[in-house]
C-alpha positions in Angstrom: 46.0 111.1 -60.7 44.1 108.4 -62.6 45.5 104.7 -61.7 45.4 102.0 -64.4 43.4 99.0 -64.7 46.4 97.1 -65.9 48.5 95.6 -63.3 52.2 97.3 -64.4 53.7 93.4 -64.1 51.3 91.8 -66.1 53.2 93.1 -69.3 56.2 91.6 -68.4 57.6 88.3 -69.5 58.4 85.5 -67.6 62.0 83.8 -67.8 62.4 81.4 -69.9 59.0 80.8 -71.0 59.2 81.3 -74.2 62.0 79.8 -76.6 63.0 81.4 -80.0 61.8 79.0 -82.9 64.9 77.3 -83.9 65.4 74.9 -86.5 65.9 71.5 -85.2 69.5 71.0 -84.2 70.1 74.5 -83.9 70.2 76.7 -80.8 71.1 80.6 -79.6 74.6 80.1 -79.6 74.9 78.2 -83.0 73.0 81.7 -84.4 75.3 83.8 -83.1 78.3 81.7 -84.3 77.5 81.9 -87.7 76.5 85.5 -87.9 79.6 86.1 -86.2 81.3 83.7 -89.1 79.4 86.3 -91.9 80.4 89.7 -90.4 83.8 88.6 -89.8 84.4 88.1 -93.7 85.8 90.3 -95.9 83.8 91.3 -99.1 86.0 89.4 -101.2 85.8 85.8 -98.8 82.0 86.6 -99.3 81.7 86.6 -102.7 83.6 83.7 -102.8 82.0 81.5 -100.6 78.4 82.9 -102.1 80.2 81.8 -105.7 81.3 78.5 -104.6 78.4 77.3 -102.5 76.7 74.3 -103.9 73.6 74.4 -105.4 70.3 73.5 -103.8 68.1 71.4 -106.3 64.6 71.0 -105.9 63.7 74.1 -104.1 62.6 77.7 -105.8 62.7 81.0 -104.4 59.5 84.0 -105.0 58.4 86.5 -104.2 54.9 86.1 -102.3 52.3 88.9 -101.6 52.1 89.5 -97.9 48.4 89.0 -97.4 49.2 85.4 -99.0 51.8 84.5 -96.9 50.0 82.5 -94.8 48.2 80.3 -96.8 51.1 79.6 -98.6 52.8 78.5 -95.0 49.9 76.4 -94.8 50.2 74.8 -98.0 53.9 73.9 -97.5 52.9 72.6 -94.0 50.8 70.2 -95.4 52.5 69.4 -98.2 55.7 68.4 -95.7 52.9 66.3 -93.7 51.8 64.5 -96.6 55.2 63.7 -98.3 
């Protein structure tokens, strides 16, 4: 039998060395609250809430080609550096 040249713990993770990227002020449990929050509705308190949420001003939404996706990251990066 052949043996590997990759130790079998050297794929593992350690605990609690890497943290999730949260947005500032938000955390694992705050996550699962509000997707909890979302399932929980019906499709009628959905629609609703998606109908009566305010609207956000000064932002836009499109659709980006994968292979740009970075630079556009970039861009936004420094833009939020800049501003």
């Amino acid at each position: 039998m052949k043996k590997s040249s990759i130790s079998r713990h050297s794929t593992r993770r350690k605990a609690g060395k890497i943290k999730p990227p949260f947005p500032p002020g938000w955390s694992e449990r705050k996550v699962r609250a509000v997707i909890q929050h979302y399932e929980q509705l019906t499709d009628e308190e959905l629609a609703h809430e998606i109908e009566t949420a305010p609207e956000i001003t000064g932002e836009t939404l499109i659709s980006v080609p994968t292979k740009l996706l970075s630079a556009v990251r970039k861009l936004i990066d420094r833009h939020q550096r800049i501003a």
